[in-house]
C-alpha positions as CSV (number, residue, x, y, z in Angstrom):
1,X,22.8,-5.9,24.6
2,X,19.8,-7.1,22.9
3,X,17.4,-4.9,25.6
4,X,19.4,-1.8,24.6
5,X,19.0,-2.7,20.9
6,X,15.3,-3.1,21.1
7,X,14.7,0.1,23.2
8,X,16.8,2.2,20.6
9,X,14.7,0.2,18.1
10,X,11.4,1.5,19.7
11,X,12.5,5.1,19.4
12,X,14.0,5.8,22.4
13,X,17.3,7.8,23.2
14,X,19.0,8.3,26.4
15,X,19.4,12.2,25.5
16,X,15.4,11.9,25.0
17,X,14.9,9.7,28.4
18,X,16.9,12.4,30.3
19,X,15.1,15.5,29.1
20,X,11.5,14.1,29.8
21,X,12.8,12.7,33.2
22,X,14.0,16.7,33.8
23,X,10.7,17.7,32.6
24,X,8.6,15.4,34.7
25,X,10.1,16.6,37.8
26,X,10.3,20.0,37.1
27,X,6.6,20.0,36.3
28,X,6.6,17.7,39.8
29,X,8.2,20.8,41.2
30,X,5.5,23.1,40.2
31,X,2.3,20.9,41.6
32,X,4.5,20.9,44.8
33,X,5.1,24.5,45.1
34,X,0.7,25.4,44.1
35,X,0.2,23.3,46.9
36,X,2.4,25.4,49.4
37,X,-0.5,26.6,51.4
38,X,-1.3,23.0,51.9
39,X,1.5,21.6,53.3
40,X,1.5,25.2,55.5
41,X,-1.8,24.5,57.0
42,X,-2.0,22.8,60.1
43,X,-5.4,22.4,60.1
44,X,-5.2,19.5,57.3
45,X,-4.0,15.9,58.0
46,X,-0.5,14.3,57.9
47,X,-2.5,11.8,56.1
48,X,-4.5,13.8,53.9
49,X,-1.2,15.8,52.9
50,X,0.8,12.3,52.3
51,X,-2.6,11.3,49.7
52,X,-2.1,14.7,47.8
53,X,1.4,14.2,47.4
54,X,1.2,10.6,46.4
55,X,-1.6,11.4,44.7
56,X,-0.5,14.9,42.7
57,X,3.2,15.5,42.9
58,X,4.7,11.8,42.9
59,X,1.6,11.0,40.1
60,X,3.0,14.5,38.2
61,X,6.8,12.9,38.6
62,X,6.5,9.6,37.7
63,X,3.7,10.0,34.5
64,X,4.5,7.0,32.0
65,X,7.9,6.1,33.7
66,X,7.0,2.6,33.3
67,X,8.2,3.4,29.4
68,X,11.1,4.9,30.6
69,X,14.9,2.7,30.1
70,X,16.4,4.8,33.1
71,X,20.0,4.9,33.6
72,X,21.4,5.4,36.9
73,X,21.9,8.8,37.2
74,X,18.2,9.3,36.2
75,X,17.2,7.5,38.7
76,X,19.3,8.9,41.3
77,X,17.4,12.2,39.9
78,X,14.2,10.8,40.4
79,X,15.4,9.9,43.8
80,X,16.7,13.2,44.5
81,X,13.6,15.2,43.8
82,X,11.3,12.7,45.7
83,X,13.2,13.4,48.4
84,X,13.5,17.3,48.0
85,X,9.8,17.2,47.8
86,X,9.8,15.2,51.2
């Protein structure tokens, strides 16, 4: 009780969480799909694809999660689209 207390304390909402966790991977969508011509050309890496997703679409996804009190379903989300993306 006390961690919910202090989060709500600090400003944070779980209406709030779950609108910048649907904006973070929609804009996590959008790196994805500008680098379509990437993941179609077999003339680059598996390993320099995995580094430029890691690197631009997970990176895009996950921007200042660490401030994020996720619920389960948000999570699962998270989950969801990493695996979409995969």
């Amino acid at each position: 009780m006390w961690k919910t207390s202090a989060i709500w304390a600090a400003g944070y909402q779980p209406m709030a969480i779950a609108t910048k966790t649907q904006i973070r991977i929609g804009k996590a969508s959008s790196v994805f799909g500008m680098l379509h011509d990437v993941w179609r050309n077999k003339h680059i890496g598996l390993k320099v694809k995995v580094r430029l997703y890691e690197s631009l679409v997970m990176s895009t996804m996950l921007y200042s999660a660490e401030q994020w009190p996720l619920t389960i379903p948000q999570k699962k989300k998270l989950d969801a689209a990493h695996h979409k993306f995969q």
